[in-house]
N, C-alpha and C positions, 0 to 999 in steps of 0.2 A: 753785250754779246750780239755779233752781228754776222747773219752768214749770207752768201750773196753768190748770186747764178746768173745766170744767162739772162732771165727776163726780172728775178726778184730780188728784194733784200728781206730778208727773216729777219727780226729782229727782237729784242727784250721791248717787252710792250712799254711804253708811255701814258702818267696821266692823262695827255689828251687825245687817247685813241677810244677813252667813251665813247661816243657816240658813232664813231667808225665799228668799234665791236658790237654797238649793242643791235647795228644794223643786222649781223646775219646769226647775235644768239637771240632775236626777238623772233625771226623769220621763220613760221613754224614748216614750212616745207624744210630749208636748208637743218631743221632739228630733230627733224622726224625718224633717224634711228640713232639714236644717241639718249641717254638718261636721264640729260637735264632739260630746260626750255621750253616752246619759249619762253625764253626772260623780258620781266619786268627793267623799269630802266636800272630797281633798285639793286636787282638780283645782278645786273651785268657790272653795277659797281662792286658789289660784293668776290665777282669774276675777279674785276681788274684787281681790287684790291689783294688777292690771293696771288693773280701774278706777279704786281709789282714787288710781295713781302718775297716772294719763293726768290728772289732775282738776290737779296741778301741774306741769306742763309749760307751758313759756312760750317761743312762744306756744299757746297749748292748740289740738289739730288736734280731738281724739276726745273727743266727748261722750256716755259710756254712761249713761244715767239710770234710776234706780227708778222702776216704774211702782206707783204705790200710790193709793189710797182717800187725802182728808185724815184722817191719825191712825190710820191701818190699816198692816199689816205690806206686803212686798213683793209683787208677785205676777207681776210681768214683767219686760222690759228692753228698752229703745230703745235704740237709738244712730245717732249721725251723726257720719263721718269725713271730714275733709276729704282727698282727692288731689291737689288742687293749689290754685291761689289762688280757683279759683271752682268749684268740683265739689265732690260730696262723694255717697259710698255711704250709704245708710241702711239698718238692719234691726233687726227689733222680735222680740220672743219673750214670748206672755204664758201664764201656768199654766193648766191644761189645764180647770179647776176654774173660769174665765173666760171659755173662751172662747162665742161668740154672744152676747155681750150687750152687745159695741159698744164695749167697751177701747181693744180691737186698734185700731179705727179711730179711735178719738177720741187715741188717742196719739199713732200715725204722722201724724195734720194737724198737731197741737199740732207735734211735732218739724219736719216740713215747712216750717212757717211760720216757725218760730224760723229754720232754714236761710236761708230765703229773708229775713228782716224783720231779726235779728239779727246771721247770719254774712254776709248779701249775697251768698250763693250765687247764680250764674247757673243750676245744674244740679243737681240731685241725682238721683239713680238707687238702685237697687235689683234684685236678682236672687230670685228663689225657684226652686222644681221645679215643671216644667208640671204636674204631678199634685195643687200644694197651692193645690186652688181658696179653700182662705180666706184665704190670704194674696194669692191674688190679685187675689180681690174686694175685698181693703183695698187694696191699692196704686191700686187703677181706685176706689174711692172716694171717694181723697185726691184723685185730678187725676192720677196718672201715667197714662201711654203706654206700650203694648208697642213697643219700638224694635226688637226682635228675637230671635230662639235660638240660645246659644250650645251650639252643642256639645260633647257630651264636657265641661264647662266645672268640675266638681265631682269627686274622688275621697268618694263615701260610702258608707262599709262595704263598703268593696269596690270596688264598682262606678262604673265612670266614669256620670256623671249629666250633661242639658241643663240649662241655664239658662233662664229667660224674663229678657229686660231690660225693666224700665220704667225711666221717667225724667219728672219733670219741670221744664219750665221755669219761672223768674222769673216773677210776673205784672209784674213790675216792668222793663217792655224800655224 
């Protein structure tokens, strides 16, 4: 599975993007609102291994893809899960070494559009921390909507955490 833009290629991760991934899930700034992390080297094989199985499942729900340069090493991760026959969560993570210079968002539409174009998704959504205004500015970039705050909606490092919901719809009604 390969999706490809203007400056990236998305792609089904590879055994030898260890140590490219475990670059930015070890990097505890680039983890810092998100639920897992950082990871041990052993914990990101544990990662890869979750994504290379989900890449053969039939029918495939979860698509976590390489975010990379063409012919460049790793440097983030998208993903989009289906919940049910027409929804699906999305959430992106790019290396800390990345970020502002427009990755993040040229991945999350790339992925979006596959969603909508490819899987026929009616819906896809997405949560962050009200505090992680760049991830929020990517979601409001793509086209998502704040639909609302979930409460308490996160256990991270400790501390119960809010949600922001965005979401958006098919252009396709």
């Amino acid at each position: 599975m390969e999706l490809v833009t203007d400056r990236l290629v998305l792609r089904d991760y590879r055994p030898g993007d260890l140590r490219a991934a475990h670059r930015f899930t070890s990097d505890p700034e680039s983890v810092r609102f998100v639920t897992w992390g950082p990871n041990t080297l052993d914990q990101t094989r544990m990662f890869l291994q979750v994504w290379l199985e989900e890449q053969e499942a039939a029918p495939r729900t979860g698509f976590t893809l390489a975010v990379t340069e063409p012919g460049g090493e790793t440097f983030g991760s998208v993903g989009i899960y289906r919940d049910g026959p027409h929804h699906a969560e999305m959430g992106l993570s790019v290396r800390r070494d990345r970020w502002g210079q427009g990755y993040a968002t040229e991945a999350a539409a790339a992925l979006l559009g596959f969603g909508f174009d490819e899987l026929g998704l009616r819906r896809v959504w997405a949560t962050c921390r009200p505090d992680n205004v760049a991830s929020r500015r990517v979601l409001e970039k793509i086209g998502m909507s704040v639909e609302g705050r979930l409460r308490d909606h996160v256990l991270l490092r400790g501390t119960w955490q809010d949600s922001v919901l965005y979401a958006a719809l098919t252009p396709y009604r």
